[in-house]
KOLRO-635551 format. One record per residue (C-alpha): x, y, z. Coordinates in steps of 0.1 Angstrom, whole numbers, plus 5000, padded with zeros to 4 digits. Example, Ala and Ser with C-alpha at 12.3 -4.5 7.8 and 13.67 -1.06 7.14 Angstrom:
2
512349555078/513749895071/
***
This chain:
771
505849564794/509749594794/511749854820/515149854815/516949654844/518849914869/518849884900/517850244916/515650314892/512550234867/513150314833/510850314800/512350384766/510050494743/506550574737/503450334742/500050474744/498850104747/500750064778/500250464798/497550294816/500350084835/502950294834/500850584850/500650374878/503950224884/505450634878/503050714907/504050984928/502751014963/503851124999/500850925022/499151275014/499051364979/499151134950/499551204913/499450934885/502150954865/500651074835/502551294808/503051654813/500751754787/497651534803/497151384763/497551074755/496550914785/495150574802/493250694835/494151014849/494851074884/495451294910/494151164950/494151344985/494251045016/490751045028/489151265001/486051084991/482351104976/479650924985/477150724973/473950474980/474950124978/473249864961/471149594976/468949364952/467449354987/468549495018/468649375051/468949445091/472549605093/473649625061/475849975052/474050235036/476450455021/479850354997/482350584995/484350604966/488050844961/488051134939/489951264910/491051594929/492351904910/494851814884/497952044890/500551804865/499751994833/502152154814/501752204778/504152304748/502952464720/506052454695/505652754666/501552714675/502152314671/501052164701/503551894717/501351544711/503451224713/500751104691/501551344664/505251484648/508051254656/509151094690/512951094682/513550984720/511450924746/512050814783/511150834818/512550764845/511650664883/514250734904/514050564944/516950784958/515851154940/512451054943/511451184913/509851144880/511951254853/511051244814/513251354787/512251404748/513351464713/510351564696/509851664661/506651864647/504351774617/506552024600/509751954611/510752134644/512852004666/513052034704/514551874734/512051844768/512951754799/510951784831/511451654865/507851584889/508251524928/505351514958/507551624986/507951425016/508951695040/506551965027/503351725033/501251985010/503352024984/504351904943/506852074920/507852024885/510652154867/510052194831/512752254806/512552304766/515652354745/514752444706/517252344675/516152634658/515052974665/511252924678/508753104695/507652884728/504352864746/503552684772/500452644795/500552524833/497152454842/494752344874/492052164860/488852054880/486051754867/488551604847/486751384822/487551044823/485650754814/483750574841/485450284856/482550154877/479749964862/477150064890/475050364876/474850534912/479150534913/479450634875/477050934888/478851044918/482151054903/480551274872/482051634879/481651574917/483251874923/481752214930/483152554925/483252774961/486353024949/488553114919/491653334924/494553404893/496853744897/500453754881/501553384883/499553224911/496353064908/493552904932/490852664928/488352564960/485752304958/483552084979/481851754966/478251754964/477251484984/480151425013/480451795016/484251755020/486252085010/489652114985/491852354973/494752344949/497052644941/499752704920/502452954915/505352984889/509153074880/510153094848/513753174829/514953194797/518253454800/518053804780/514653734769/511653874770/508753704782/505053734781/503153614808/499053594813/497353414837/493053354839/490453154860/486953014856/485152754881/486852394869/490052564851/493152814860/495452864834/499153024832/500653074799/504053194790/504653294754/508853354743/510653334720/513853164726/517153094700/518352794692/520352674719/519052874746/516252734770/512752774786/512752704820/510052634838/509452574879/505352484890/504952464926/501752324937/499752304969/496952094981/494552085010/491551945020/488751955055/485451795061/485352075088/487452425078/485952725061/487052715024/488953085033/491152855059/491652625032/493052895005/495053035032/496352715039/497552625003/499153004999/500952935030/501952565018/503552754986/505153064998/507152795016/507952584989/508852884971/511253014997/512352634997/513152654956/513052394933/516952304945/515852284980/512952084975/515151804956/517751834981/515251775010/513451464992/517451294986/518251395024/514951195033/515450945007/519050885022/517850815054/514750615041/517650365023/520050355052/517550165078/515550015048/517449915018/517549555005/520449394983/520649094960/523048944943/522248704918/519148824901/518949194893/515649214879/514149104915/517149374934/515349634911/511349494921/512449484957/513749834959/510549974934/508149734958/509549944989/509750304976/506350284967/505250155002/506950435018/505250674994/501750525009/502350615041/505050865046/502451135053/499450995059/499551085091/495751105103/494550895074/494550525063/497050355040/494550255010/494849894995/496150044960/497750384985/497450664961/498650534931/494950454914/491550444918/491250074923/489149954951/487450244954/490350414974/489450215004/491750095033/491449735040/493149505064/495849485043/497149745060/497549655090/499249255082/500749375050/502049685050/502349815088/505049545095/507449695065/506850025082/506949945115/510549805109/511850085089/509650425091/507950345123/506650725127/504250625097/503050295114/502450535140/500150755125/498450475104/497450345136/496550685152/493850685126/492350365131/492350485168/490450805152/487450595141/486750355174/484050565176/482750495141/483750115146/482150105182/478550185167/479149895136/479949715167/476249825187/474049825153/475449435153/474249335187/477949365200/480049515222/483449695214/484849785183/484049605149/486349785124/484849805088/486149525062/486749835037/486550205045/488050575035/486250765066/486050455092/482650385082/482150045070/481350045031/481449665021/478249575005/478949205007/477949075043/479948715040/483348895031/482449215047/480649235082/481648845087/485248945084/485749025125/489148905124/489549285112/489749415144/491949125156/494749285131/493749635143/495049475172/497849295162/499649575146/499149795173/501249525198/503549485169/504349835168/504249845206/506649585206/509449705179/509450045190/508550065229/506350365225/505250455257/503050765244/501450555220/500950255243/499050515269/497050755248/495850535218/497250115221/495750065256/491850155238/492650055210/493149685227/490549705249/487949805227/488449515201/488549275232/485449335244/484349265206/485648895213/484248835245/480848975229/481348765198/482348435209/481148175234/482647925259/481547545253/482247275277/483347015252/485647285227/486747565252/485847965236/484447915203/483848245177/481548135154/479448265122/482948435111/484948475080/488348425081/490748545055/490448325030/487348485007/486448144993/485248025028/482348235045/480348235082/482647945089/483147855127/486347855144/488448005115/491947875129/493648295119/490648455134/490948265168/494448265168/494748645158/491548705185/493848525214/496848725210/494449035212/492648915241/496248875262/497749175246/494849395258/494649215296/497949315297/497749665284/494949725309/497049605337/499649825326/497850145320/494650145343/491150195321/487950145325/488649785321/487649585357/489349305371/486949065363/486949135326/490049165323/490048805340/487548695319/489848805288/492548575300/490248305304/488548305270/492548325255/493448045277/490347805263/490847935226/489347675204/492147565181/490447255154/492646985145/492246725121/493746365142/493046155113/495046395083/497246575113/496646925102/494847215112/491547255092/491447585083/487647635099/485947345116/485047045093/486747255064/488646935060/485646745052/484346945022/484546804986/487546894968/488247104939/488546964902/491747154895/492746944868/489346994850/489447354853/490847574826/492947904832/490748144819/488148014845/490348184872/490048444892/487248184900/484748404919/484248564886/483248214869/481448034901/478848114922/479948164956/477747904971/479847624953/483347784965/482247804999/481247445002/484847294988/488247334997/489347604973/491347864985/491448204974/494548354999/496948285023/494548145059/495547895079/499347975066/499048315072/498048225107/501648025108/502848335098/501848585122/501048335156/503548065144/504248015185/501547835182/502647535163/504747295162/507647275136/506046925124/502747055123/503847365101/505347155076/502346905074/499847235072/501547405043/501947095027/498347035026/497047355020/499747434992/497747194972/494147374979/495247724974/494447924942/495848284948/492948454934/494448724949/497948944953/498048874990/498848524988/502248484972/504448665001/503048515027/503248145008/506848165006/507848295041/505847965054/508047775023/510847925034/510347855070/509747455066/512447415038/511047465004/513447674995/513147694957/508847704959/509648004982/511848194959/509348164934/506748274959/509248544961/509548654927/505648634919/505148844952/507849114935/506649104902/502649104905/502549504898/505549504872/504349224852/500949334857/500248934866/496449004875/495849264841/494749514867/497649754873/495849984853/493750094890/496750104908/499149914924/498849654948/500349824980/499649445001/501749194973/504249474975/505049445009/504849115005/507549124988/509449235016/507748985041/509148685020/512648815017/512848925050/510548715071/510648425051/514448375040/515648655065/513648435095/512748735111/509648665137/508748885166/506848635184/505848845219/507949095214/510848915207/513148965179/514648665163/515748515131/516848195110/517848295078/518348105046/520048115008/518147964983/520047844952/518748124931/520648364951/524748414961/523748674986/521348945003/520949145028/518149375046/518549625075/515649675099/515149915128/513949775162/513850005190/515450295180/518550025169/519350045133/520949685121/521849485090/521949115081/524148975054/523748615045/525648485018/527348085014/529448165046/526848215071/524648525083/526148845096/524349075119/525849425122/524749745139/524450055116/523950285140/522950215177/525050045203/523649715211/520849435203/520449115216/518848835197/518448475185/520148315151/518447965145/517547965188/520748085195/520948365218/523448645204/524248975212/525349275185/527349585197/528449845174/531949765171/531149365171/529749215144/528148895149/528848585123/527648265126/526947955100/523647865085/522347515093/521347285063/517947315054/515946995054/515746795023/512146805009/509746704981/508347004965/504447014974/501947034949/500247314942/496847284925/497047194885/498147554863/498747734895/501947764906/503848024911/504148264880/508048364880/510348514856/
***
């Protein structure tokens, strides 16, 4: 795939059907609530066609070769909603097909400051005729309900025009999941409840058949062409509403066309709420106008870039991934509001649609430092499913929450125990986000109504799950840890680690907002943090990643060939599990996130050691690899780290973009410019940073928002500048030293040497995939 390198934009010249698959999801529209694939206006050719409400979702039985005590019953799996991006042209009866007639030009642009999708084309008919399109698709992101396209058609020649807008239910689309009782649920999973068309407004309402969730999707349209005549019909049946304009214009002139379109959805309102909700949601956008909606989105977008933005110099390709990498996240969750951030957002199908923990150690942190409103409300809905996560908890023999592994609803829908159920350090980053967020932003409302039970309830999980032992001090055992090649290990290194910090956080949250939390648990919390079990390795002098992981056989790397890899889709998991192969990002991430609890030596020993082991089978790995390579002084590994981390979803470096993009590697992206060659740790609430240049760069800079103050840092050859964009004051470290910003003081200070370092090893044919 080739973009064309600018760097506020994504840009595609020219027309490959063999690449729409990719394209449709990197030209992904979505505001957190509404997602659209960016597919061409005429819905033909197409890879996967897509259009996703958050939390909209089918369900289905999943399958067990044999079940067992505990195990979930039900997957859920997203739905293609009502398609609303159709526009089609019909040029002298000649319909406009970039697979027919004559592409002249062809392009389409993404744009991070409109937020937009634009396409513009020079198409020619089978028999000749010539006409210019250009259409413009936005998902608003302060009209949470709302799409709009503007479509445009400017004929050489005197032609007569038609085009039809359409809503169009049960999409077909070919099934993308192997299991027979998916491929079935996602077969015209939606049912007709109403059908309304009148002049040029249309509505469709639905409900699935099995989650009994209800949709509806509306549309209403302007159209222009001066001194012309136009005529205008407009028809509905259960799956399909359809607006057709027929004119004919003169050469010269043009065809304009506006499409507003609304969408909502309830698992509890009447479908008559849910009409009059999605009439309501477009009389506004029409009293907005097409204008006004562009104008709010760049007024958003403005702000968005002005406590956000990133800039490079020195590599442009990576200034443009960066900026791509953080539009997108903010589309996730801009208005998600009561819903989770999904592992692919809205932007595919892939994974099912579910929300994993991802979310919470990939993504929240990006928001949390520049949107912290959606962090918010990401976390508001975790807080909306204790309820669900309390009962996983009970049905397991435990107490508190146990947050699912992966989920649309809250309900837990992994099928695979090991890397599902076993996966408790879940509700360990439940909990560490929410003191994150606590921490960065000071929200007091937050902190009372929802952080406090949120703390407490995944506490009581620990104290439930783990056990105190004379000789080793709190053990958690029977527990997978993030690495997916390891499973029902004992004393996962992250998961204790991560479960301490969650233990003290929510002793002190209980202390601070009184619950139903006694003194002697909350004791007994402090206690079982205090006694952690922490393995160590004397003999090697590192951390095993689990106890005796240290001891397992190692990996032929050298014997095994790159098209054996991912390698859980060419070994059983029985052999991965009993050698040290590493899928992701563990013990490092754990020197990430709860680096206070290491020493500098014992960092740089760990990563050394486990660089060599680890695999990254999967996106998550690369960011979080080169802040811990940034941190310990392999500088150039963790530029490359960098660029892998950037690139994963514009190079399509796992051949899977085609579901979606990977919402985790692209905040990673931001974690290992920012954390990792930025510095930036918030280790108990503190704000610091130790930022670094590798050689690959002359310069960058991030800005960041930390309780309600805006700032920037600028680190070029020269040293690191930290300045206050807006705000008055912030106090802080550089490198350990204590400084303090004010808004008419910069702060500059030099950069110390980084050490001088051998490059580790990674394993043989894996390292880092850069540009």
């Amino acid at each position: 795939m080739s973009y064309a390198i600018e760097p506020w934009q994504l840009r595609w010249q020219g027309l490959s059907v063999d690449h729409l698959h990719q394209t449709e999801s990197t030209f992904a529209l979505s505001n957190g609530h509404i997602g659209m694939r960016g597919s061409l206006d005429e819905g033909e050719p197409r890879g996967l066609p897509g259009t996703y409400l958050n939390g909209f979702y089918e369900e289905h039985q999943l399958p067990y070769g044999e079940g067992g005590y505990g195990y979930p019953e039900a997957g859920q799996t997203v739905v293609n909603v009502t398609d609303g991006k159709i526009i089609r042209l019909l040029v002298e009866d000649e319909p406009l097909d970039m697979r027919y007639g004559n592409a002249v030009e062809h392009e389409r642009t993404l744009d991070f400051r409109s937020g937009t999708l634009r396409r513009r084309t020079v198409w020619e008919s089978p028999t000749g005729r010539r006409v210019t399109v250009r259409s413009e698709r936005l998902v608003s992101f302060t009209q949470r309900a709302v799409a709009a396209i503007r479509y445009e058609v400017e004929p050489m020649d005197d032609l007569q025009l038609v085009v039809q807008s359409d809503l169009l239910a049960n999409e077909p689309t070919k099934s993308r999941s192997n299991d027979p009782r998916v491929a079935a649920a996602l077969d015209s999973p939606l049912v007709n409840d109403f059908t309304m068309a009148e002049k040029t407004r249309a509505v469709l309402c639905h409900h699935t058949r099995v989650s009994g969730l209800r949709m509806a999707a509306a549309m209403d349209h302007e159209i222009d062409v001066d001194g012309v005549d136009i005529r205008t019909e407009i028809h509905a049946e259960d799956d399909l509403a359809r607006f057709t304009a027929a004119v004919d214009v003169p050469a010269g002139g043009c065809l304009k066309l506006t499409k507003y379109i609304a969408y909502g959805w309830s698992g509890q309102r009447s479908t008559p709420a849910l009409r009059a909700q999605v009439e309501a949601a477009l009389a506004g956008a029409g009293q907005t106008g097409w204008e006004g909606l562009l104008q709010e989105q760049r007024v958003f977008l403005d702000d968005f870039w002005e406590v956000a933005d990133i800039e490079i110099d020195g590599d442009d390709q990576l200034q443009q991934a960066i900026r791509f990498a953080l539009f997108h996240i903010l589309q996730a969750g801009a208005r998600g509001e009561s819903r989770a951030i999904a592992g692919k957002g809205l932007t595919g199908p892939g994974y099912d649609g579910h929300a994993f923990w991802d979310t919470e150690m990939f993504v929240l942190p990006v928001l949390t430092y520049t949107v912290p409103d959606a962090a918010r409300d990401a976390l508001r809905w975790r807080h909306s499913t204790l309820d669900k996560a309390r009962e996983r908890a009970k049905v397991l023999g435990l107490k508190g929450a146990a947050f699912p592994w992966r989920s649309i609803n809250g309900a837990e829908c992994g099928a695979y125990w090991p890397a599902g159920t076993a996966a408790f350090h879940v509700s360990g980053d439940v909990a560490y986000a929410t003191q994150q967020y606590l921490n960065a932003t000071g929200d007091r409302d937050f902190d009372r109504c929802e952080a406090t039970e949120i703390l407490v309830a995944t506490a009581r999980l620990w104290l439930s799950l783990g056990h105190h032992d004379p000789h080793d001090g709190f053990r958690i055992d029977g527990v997978t840890g993030p690495d997916e090649y390891s499973a029902i290990v004992d004393n996962n290194v992250y998961t204790n680690l991560i479960a301490q910090q969650n233990l003290w956080a929510a002793a002190d949250a209980a202390e601070r907002n009184p619950c139903d939390a006694t003194e002697e648990e909350i004791a007994a919390w402090r206690r079982a943090a205090d006694a952690m079990s922490i393995p160590y390795d004397e003999m090697l002098q590192v951390h095993p990643q689990a106890d005796n992981f240290t001891k397992h056989a190692e990996w032929d790397f050298e014997n095994t060939p790159q098209e054996k890899y991912p390698l859980l889709l060419h070994f059983p998991y029985f052999d991965l599990y009993r050698r040290q192969v590493i899928k992701q990002a563990d013990l490092v991430l754990a020197m990430h996130v709860r680096g206070d609890a290491f020493t500098k030596d014992e960092k740089a020993r760990n990563f050394a050691y486990y660089e060599a082991r680890t695999v990254r089978d999967s996106s998550l790995s690369a960011g979080t690899q080169a802040v811990l390579a940034a941190e310990v002084g392999h500088l150039g590994l963790a530029y490359d780290y960098l660029v892998e981390a950037a690139f994963t979803d514009l190079h399509d470096l796992h051949d899977n973009v085609t579901n979606g993009l990977h919402m985790a590697s692209l905040a990673g992206a931001w974690t290992a410019l920012v954390a990792g060659f930025g510095g930036m740790r918030d280790h108990g609430g503190e704000l610091t940073f130790a930022p670094r240049l590798p050689d690959d760069l002359t310069r960058f800079s991030f800005r960041m928002s930390f309780r309600g103050t805006r700032i920037s840092v600028d680190v070029c050859e020269s040293g690191a500048t930290y300045r206050i964009v807006d705000g008055t004051e912030l106090t802080t470290r550089h490198h350990g030293e204590p400084i303090t910003i004010t808004a008419d003081a910069p702060v500059t200070l030099p950069i110390p040497k980084a050490p001088d370092l051998e490059r580790p090893k990674s394993p043989f044919g894996r390292e880092p995939r850069s540009h």
